[in-house]
N, C-alpha and C positions, 0 to 999 in steps of 0.2 A: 800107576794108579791101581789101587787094588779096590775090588769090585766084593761088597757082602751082602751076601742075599738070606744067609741064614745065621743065627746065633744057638754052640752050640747043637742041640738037635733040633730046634725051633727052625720052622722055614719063617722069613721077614712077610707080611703082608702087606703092609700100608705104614715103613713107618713114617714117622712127622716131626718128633723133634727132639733133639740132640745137646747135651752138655755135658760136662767133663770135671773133675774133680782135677787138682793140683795133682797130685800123683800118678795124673793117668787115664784111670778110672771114669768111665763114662756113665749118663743116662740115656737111655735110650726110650722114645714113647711108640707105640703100634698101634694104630688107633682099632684095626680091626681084627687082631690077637687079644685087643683089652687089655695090653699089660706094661708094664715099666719094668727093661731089665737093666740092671746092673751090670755093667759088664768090665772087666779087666783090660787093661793095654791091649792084652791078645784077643781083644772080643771073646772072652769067654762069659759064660755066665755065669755072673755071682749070686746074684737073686732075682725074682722077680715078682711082682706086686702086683696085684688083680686089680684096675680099671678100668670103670667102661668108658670109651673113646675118649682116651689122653690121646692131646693133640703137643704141642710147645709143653714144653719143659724149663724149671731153671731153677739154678742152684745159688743159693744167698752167701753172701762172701765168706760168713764164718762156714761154709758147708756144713749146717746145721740143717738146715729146711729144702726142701723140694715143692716147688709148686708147679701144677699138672694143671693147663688149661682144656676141659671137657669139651667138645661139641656133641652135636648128637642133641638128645633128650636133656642132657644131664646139665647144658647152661650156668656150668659152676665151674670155678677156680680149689681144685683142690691141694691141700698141705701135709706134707707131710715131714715128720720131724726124722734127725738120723742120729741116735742117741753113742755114744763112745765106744761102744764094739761095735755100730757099724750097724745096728737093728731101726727097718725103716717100719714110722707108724703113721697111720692118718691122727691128725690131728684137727683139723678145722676143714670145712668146705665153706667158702664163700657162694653166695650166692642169691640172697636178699635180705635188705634192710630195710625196717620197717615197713616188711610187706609187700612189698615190690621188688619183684626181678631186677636183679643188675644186671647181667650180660643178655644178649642175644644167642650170637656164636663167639664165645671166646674163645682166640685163635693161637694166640703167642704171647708168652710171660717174660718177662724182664726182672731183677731185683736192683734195687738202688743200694747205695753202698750204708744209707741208713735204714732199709729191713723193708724201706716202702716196696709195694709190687706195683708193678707195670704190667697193665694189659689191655690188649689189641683184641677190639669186639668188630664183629664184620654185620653188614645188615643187621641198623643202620652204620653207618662207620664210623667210632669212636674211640678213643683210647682212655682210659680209663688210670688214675694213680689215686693209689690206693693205703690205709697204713698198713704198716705190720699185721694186725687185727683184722683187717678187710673193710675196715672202713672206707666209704668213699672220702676222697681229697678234693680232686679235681680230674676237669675233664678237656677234653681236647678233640676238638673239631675241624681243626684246620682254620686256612686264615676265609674270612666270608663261610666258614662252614662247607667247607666243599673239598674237604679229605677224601681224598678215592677209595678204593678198597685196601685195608690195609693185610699187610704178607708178612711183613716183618718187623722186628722189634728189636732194640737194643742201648745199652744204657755205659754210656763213658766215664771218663775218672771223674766228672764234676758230676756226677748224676744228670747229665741233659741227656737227652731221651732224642734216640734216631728212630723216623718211622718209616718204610718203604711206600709210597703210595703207586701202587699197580697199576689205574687207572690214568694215573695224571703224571707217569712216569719221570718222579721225582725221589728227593729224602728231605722229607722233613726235619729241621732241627729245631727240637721241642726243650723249654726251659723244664726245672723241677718243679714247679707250678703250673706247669698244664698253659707257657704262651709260646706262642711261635716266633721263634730265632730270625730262621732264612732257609732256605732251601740251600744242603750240602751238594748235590747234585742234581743234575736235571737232564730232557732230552740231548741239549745241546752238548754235554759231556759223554752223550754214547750210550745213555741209559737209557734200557728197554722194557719195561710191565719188570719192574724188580720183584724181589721176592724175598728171602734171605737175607740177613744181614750180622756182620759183626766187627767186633774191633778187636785187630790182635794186641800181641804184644809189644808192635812198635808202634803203636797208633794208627795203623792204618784202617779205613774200613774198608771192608769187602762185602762187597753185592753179586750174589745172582742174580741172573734173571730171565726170561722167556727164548732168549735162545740160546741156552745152555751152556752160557758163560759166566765166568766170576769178574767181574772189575773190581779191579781197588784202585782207591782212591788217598794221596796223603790228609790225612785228618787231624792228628795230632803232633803237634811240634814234639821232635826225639831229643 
């Protein structure tokens, strides 16, 4: 295991969240450094991009967009576009429709494989899908409305939507429309205040969680 605590001559603060381009190439968010680096296979740094407290991170399939969910003050999902050399721009921030706040604390971002965004708002606990645009879709509350706190976020080849719930220590499995599947795992399976989540590349998903383990889990037929 190797252990990073710095990028380049940057010490790491607080970072939060993590994705990676096909060739390597990482994002990385610092909530309280304020910034998104790019960074090389070798953790190096290639760029970096002033925000204030990017939490979740993610990258849209064409690795076109980056969207940066804020906490802090800033209660918005920001975008930004990564044009053919490689030059990253803001281009939209979400953050209210018709006048009204959409997020609370938006915590972790998802993309669907058609450009929708997925995000996980904490107090109240909601998930939110959203379009390309930032429009609201639908939402998602859990079954009776009694979603726990949500930690993690993540979206598989059919675009159904995995949700970690910390609280009620399970994974929800959410359709593309914002309804509830079934629960992909639960206490009974070992799972403890989850946190993290993803699917690799044989279908499997893998969870952290509270005591500083990763489970996986078979998810997808190989």
């Amino acid at each position: 295991m190797k252990k990073i605590t710095s990028v380049s001559d940057t010490q790491l603060k607080h970072p939060r969240g993590i994705c990676h381009f096909p060739d390597g190439r990482m994002v990385l968010s610092d909530t309280h450094n304020n910034k998104l680096f790019i960074l090389s296979p070798q953790w190096e740094v290639q760029q970096t991009v002033d925000v204030n407290n990017p939490c979740g991170v993610a990258l849209n399939n064409s690795c076109t967009k980056i969207a940066v969910a804020q906490v802090g003050g800033e209660k918005s999902v920001s975008v930004f576009s990564i044009d053919i050399k490689g030059k990253i721009t803001l281009t939209d921030v979400i953050k209210n429709k018709d006048g009204e706040q959409l997020f609370n604390v938006p915590y972790k971002v998802a993309y669907m494989s058609n450009g929708c965004l997925v995000v996980s708002d904490i107090s109240p606990n909601k998930l939110h899908i959203q379009t390309p645009s930032g429009d609201p879709l639908y939402q998602y509350t859990g079954p009776d409305n009694k979603l726990g706190d949500i930690r993690g976020v993540c979206v598989d080849a059919y675009d159904n939507i995995l949700v970690t719930d910390y609280d009620n220590d399970c994974i929800h499995l959410v359709s593309p429309d914002g309804k509830f599947i079934q629960y992909i795992a639960t206490q009974a399976d070992g799972l403890y205040r989850p946190w993290g989540c993803t699917i690799n590349q044989d279908g499997d998903l893998a969870v952290t969680d509270l005591r500083r383990k990763v489970k996986v889990f078979q998810y997808l037929e190989k």
